[in-house]
C-alpha positions as CSV (number, residue, x, y, z in Angstrom):
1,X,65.2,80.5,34.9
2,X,63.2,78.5,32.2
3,X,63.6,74.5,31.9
4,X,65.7,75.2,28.5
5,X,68.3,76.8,30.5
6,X,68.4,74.5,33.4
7,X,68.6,71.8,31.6
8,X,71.3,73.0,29.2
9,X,73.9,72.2,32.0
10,X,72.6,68.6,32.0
11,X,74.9,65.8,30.9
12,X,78.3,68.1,30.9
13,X,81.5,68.4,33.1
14,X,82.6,72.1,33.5
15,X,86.4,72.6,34.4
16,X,87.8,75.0,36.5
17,X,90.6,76.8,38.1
18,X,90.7,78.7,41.6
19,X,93.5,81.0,40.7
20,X,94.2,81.7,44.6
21,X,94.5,78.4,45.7
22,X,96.3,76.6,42.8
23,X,93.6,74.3,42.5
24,X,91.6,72.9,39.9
25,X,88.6,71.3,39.7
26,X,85.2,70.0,37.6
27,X,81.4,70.6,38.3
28,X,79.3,67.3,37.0
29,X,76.1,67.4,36.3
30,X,74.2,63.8,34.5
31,X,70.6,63.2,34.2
32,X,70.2,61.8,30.4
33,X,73.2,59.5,30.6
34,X,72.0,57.9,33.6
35,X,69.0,57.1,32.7
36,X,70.4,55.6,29.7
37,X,72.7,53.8,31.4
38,X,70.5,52.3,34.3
39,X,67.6,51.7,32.0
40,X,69.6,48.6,30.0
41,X,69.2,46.9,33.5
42,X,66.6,46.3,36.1
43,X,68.8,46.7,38.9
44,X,68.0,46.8,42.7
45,X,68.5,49.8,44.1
46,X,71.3,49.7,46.0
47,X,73.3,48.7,42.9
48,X,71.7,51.2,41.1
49,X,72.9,53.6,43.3
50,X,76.7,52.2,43.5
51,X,76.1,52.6,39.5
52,X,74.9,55.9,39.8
53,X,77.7,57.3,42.2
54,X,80.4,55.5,39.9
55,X,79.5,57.3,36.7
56,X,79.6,60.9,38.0
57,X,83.0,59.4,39.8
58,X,83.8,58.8,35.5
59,X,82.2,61.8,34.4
60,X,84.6,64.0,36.8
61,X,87.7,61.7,36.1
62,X,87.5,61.1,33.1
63,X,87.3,64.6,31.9
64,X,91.1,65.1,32.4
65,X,91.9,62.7,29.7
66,X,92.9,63.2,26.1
67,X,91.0,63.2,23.1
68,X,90.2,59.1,21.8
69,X,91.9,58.1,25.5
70,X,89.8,55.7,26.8
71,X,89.5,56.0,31.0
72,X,87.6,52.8,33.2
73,X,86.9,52.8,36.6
74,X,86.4,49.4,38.3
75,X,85.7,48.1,42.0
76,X,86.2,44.5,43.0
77,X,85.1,43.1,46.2
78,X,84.2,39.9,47.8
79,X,80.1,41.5,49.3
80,X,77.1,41.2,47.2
81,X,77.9,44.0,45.0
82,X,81.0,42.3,43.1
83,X,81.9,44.2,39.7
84,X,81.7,47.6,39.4
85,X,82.5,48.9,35.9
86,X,82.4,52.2,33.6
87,X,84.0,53.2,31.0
88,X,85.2,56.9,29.4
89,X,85.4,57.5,26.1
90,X,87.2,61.1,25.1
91,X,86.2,62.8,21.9
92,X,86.7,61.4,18.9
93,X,86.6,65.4,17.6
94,X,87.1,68.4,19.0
95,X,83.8,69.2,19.9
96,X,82.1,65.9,20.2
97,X,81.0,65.1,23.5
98,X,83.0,62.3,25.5
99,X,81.0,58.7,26.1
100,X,79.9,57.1,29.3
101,X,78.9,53.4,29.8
102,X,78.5,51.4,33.0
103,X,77.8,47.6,34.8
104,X,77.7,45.7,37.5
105,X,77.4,42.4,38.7
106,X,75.8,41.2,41.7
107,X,74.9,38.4,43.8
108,X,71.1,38.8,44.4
109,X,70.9,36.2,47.7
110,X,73.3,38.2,49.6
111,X,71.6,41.6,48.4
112,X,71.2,43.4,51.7
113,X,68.6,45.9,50.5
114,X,68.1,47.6,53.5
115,X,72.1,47.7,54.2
116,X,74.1,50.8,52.4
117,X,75.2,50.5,49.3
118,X,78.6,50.8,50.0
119,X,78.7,47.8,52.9
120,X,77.6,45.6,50.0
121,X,81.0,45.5,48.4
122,X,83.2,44.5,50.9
123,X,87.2,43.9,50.8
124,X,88.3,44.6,47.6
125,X,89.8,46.8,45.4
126,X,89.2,50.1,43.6
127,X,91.4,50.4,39.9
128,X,91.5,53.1,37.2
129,X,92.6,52.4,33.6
130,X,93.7,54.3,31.0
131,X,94.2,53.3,27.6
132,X,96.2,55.7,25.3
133,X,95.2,54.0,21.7
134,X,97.2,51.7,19.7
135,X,101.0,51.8,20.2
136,X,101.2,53.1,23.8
137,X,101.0,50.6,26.7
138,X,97.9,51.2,29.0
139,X,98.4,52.5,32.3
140,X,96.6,51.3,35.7
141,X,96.4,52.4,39.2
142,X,95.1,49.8,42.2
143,X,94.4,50.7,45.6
144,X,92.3,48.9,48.6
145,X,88.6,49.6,49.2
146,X,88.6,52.2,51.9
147,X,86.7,54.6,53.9
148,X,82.7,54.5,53.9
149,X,82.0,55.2,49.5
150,X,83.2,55.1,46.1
151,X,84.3,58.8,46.3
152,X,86.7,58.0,49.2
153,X,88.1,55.4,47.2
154,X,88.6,57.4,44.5
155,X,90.1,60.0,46.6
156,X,92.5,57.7,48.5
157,X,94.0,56.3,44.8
158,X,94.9,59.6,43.8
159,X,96.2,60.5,47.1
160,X,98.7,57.3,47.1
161,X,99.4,56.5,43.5
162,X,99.1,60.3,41.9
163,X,99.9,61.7,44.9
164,X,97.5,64.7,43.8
165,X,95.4,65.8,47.5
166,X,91.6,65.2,45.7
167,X,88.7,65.6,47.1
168,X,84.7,64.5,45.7
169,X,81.4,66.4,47.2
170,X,78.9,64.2,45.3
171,X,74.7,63.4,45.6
172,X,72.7,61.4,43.6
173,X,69.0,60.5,43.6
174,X,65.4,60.3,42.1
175,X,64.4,63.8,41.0
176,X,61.0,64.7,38.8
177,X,60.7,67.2,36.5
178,X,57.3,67.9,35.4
179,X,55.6,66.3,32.3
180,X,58.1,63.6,32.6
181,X,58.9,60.3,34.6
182,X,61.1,59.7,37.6
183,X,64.9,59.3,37.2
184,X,68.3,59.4,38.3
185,X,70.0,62.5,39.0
186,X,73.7,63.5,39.8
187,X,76.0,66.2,40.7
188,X,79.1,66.6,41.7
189,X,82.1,68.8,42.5
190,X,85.9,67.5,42.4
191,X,89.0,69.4,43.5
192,X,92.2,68.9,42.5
193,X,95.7,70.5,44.1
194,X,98.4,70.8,41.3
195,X,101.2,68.4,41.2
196,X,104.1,68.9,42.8
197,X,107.9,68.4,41.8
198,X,109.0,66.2,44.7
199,X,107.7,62.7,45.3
200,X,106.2,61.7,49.1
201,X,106.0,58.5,50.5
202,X,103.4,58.2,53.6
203,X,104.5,57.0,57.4
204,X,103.1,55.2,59.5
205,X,103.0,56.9,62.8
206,X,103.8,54.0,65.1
207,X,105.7,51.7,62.7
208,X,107.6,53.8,60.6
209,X,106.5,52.0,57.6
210,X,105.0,53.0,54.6
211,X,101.1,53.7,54.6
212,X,98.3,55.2,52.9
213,X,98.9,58.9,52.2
214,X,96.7,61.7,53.1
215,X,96.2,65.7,52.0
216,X,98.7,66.2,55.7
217,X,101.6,64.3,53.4
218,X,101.8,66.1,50.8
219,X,100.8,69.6,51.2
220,X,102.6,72.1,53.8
221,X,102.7,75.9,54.5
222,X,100.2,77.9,52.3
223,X,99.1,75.2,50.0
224,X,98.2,73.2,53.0
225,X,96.5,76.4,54.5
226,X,94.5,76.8,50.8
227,X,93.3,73.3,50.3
228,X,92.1,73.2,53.8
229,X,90.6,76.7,53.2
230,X,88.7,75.6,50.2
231,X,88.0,72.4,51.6
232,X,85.9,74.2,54.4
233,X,83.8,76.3,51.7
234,X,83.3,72.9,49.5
235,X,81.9,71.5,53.0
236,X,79.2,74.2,52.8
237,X,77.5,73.4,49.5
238,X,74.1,71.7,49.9
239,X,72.5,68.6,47.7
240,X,70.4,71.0,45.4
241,X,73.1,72.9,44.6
242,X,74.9,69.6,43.3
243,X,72.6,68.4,41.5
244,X,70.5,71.4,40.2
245,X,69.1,71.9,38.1
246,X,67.9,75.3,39.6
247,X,71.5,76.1,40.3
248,X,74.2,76.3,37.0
249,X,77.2,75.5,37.7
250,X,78.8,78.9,36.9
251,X,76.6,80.0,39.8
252,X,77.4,77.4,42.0
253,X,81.3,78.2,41.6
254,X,80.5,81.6,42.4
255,X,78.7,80.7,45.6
256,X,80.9,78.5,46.8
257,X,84.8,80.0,46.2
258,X,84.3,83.6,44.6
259,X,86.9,84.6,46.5
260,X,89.5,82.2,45.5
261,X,89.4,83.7,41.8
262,X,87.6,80.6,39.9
263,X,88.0,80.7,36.3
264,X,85.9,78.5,34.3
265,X,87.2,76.6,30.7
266,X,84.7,74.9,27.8
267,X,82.4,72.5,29.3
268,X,82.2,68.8,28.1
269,X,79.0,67.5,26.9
270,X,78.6,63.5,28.2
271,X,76.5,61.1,26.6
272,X,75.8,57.6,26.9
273,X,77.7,55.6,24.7
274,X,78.8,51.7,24.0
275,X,81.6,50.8,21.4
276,X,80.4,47.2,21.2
277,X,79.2,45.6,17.5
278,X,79.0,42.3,16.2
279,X,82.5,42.3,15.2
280,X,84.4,43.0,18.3
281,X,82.3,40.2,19.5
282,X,83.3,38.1,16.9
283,X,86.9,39.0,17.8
284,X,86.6,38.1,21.5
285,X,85.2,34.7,20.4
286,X,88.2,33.9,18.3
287,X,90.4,33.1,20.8
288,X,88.6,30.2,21.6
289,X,88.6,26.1,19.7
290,X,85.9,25.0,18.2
291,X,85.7,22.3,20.7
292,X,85.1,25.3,23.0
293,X,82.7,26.8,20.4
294,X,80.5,24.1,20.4
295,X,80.2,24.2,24.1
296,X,78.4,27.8,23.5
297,X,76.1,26.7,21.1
298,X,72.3,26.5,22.5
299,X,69.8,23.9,21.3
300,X,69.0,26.1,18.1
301,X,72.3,26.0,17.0
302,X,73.3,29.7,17.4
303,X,76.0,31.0,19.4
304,X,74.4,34.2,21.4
305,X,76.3,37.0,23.4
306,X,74.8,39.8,25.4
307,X,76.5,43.4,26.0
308,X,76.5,43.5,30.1
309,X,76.9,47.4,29.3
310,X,73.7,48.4,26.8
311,X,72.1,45.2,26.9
312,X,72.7,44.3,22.6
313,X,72.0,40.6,21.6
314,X,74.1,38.9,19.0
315,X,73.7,35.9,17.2
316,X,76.3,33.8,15.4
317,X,77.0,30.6,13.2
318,X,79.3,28.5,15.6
319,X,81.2,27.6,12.0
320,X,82.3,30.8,11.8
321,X,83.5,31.3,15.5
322,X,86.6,30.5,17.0
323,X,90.4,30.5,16.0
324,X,89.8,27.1,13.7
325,X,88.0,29.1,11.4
326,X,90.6,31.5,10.6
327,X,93.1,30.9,7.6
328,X,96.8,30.6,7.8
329,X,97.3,34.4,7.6
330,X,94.9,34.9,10.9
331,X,92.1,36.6,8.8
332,X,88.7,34.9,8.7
333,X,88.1,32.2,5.7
């Protein structure tokens, strides 16, 4: 296979369908957007690793969402590792690829660098966020930090507030190609069962009170015979088959379930993208005084702002910040 082929695959999210099992799923593979994204930032390693796990988490996600949707992961805890954030934008066009930006915020004396990345988060929660556009109220989904990574979280929200058994088989780490520098690489595989008609609400066991659900609630009979099934052949797949590139996907569907009847759709190309400009800026800032305003201003008399996502520095006249220096009809003077 020649490098141009292998690295076609890079930076896309191919969908599928196992026509057996009545599941669906995506194969992620991101290389250039990572290193985009990690590259605005000189983070540690262990945070560059949450990053990195989070955005093929958003890659995978966010590929089920509608064209000009906007999709954002975010994890919250009380550990070193406090913000967690990405963000999904779909296609503008039919076409276009879909955008992927990330962040975090951390607390660099209680960095455990030795410790795993996970442990440095703590209690907290895990939230996904959809925006539909103007005109439609945005939707969002919270659940508890749980099990031992960012895929389990994402695996227990869908499980208790979509109800939809999902599982992640993800890796991430340096990789090399030759002629070229070290980077970040991912890959990923998410399955999906389809929804069913009939809501479930989890038990607990001993208590009889409601609880975190699990695959076991919701699925019964043959369905719970096929995720289980496909479950067992998703447990077989190794690291370089995930993250390639040797591997395409196509190829690594057909290893994996050829028998459950996969049937691939049109792969989504995945960039790295931020929407920020001087003007949204300048809209965030209006909501301030100008008694507030002149609280921001530095020695030089400039008002600054930094992007936490891509890193852009903007500069502004205090005079014209602030909801003061907007006219009676709320447009700037």
């Amino acid at each position: 296979m020649t490098l141009g082929a292998r690295i076609a695959w890079d930076d896309t999210v191919l969908p599928f369908q196992l026509d057996r099992s009545d599941i669906r799923g995506r194969v992620a593979r991101l290389d250039g957007v990572l290193d985009n994204v990690l590259r605005q930032h000189d983070y540690p390693p262990v945070i560059e690793a949450l990053v990195t796990e989070m955005s093929v988490l958003t890659a995978l996600i966010g590929q089920t969402v509608k064209e000009r949707w906007k999709l954002s992961l975010q994890v919250r805890g009380n550990g070193p590792a406090r913000i967690i954030a990405t963000d999904y934008y779909g296609p503008t066009e039919e076409g276009e690829p879909a955008r992927i930006r990330a962040w975090a915020s951390y607390d660099t004396e209680r960095l455990d660098l030795d410790a795993d990345p996970f442990s440095q988060i703590g209690e907290g929660y895990f939230a996904i966020l959809i925006d539909q556009g103007a005109g439609n109220a945005p939707y969002q989904g919270i659940t508890p930090i749980a099990g031992n990574s960012l895929s389990a979280c994402a695996e227990t929200y869908f499980a208790q507030s979509e109800q939809l058994p999902t599982r992640f088989s993800l890796t991430f780490g340096h990789s090399t190609i030759p002629g070229e520098k070290e980077r970040w690489r991912a890959g990923g595989v998410m399955l999906q069962h389809m929804p069913k008609a009939s809501p479930f609400v989890a038990k607990d066991a001993a208590t009889g009170e409601g609880g975190l659900l699990n695959p076991a609630d919701i699925l019964d009979g043959d369905e719970g015979e096929n995720w289980n099934r496909v479950n067992l052949l998703l447990d077989t797949v190794e690291e370089l088959e995930l993250i390639g590139p040797q591997v395409q996907p196509t190829e690594l569907l057909v290893r994996l379930f050829h028998e459950e009847g996969p049937r691939v759709f049109d792969p989504q190309p995945v960039v790295f993208g931020c929407t920020c400009s001087a003007d949204r800026v300048r809209t965030s800032l209006s909501i301030y005084s100008a008694k507030d305003i002149r609280h921001m201003t530095t020695p030089e008399g400039i008002v600054t702002a930094d992007c936490q996502f891509c890193g852009a520095h903007y500069e502004f006249d205090p005079l014209t910040l602030g909801f003061e220096a907007k006219g009676a009809a709320g447009e700037p003077v």
